[in-house]
C-alpha positions as CSV (number, residue, x, y, z in Angstrom):
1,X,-11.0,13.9,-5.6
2,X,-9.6,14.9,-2.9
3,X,-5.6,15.1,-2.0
4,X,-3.9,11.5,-0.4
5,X,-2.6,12.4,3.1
6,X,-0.1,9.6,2.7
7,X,2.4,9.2,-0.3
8,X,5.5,7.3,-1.1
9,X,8.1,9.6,-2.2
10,X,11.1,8.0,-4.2
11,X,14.7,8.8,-2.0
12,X,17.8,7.3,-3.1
13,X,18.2,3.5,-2.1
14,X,14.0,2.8,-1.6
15,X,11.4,5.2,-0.6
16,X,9.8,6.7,2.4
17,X,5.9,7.5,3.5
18,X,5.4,11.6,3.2
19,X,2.5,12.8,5.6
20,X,0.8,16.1,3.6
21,X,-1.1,16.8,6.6
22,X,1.7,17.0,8.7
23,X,4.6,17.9,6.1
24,X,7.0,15.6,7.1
25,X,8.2,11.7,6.9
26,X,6.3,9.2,8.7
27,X,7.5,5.8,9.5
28,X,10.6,4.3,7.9
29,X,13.0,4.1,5.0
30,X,11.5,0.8,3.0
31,X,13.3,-0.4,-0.1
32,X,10.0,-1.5,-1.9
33,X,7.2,0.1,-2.3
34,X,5.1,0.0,0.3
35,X,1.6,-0.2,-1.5
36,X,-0.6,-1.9,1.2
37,X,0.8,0.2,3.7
38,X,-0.4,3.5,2.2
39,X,-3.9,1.6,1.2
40,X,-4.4,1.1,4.9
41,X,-2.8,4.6,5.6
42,X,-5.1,6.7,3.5
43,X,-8.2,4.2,4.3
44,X,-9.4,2.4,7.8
45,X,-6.2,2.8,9.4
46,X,-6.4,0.0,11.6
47,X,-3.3,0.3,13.9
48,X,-2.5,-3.6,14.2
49,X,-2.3,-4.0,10.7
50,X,-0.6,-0.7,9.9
51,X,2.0,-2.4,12.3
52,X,1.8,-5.5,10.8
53,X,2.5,-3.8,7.2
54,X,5.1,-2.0,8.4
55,X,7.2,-5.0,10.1
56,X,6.3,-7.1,6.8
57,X,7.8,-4.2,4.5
58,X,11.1,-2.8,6.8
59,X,12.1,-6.8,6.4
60,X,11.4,-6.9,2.6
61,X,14.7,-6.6,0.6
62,X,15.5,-6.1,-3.0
């Protein structure tokens, strides 16, 4: 099994997508979990619904 390139790392007040390829943070600072995001992220990677995700979880609060 190979290594996720995408992760959400735990940062005080939510949590932020970590790029392994890259080594550094990708995208924004979400408050939830952004589970479907790094399912799409690590998978197809269809950019409309990566946006989609990514509007849908910067709007979610706690």
């Amino acid at each position: 099994m190979s290594r996720r390139r995408y992760v959400a790392r735990g940062v005080p007040g939510g949590y932020r997508v970590w790029d392994n390829h890259g080594r550094r943070w990708w995208g924004y600072f979400y408050e939830l979990c952004p589970d479907d995001l790094l399912v799409e992220l690590n998978g197809r990677g269809d950019r409309a619904w990566i946006t989609e995700l990514m509007k849908r979880y910067r709007a979610l609060k706690r």
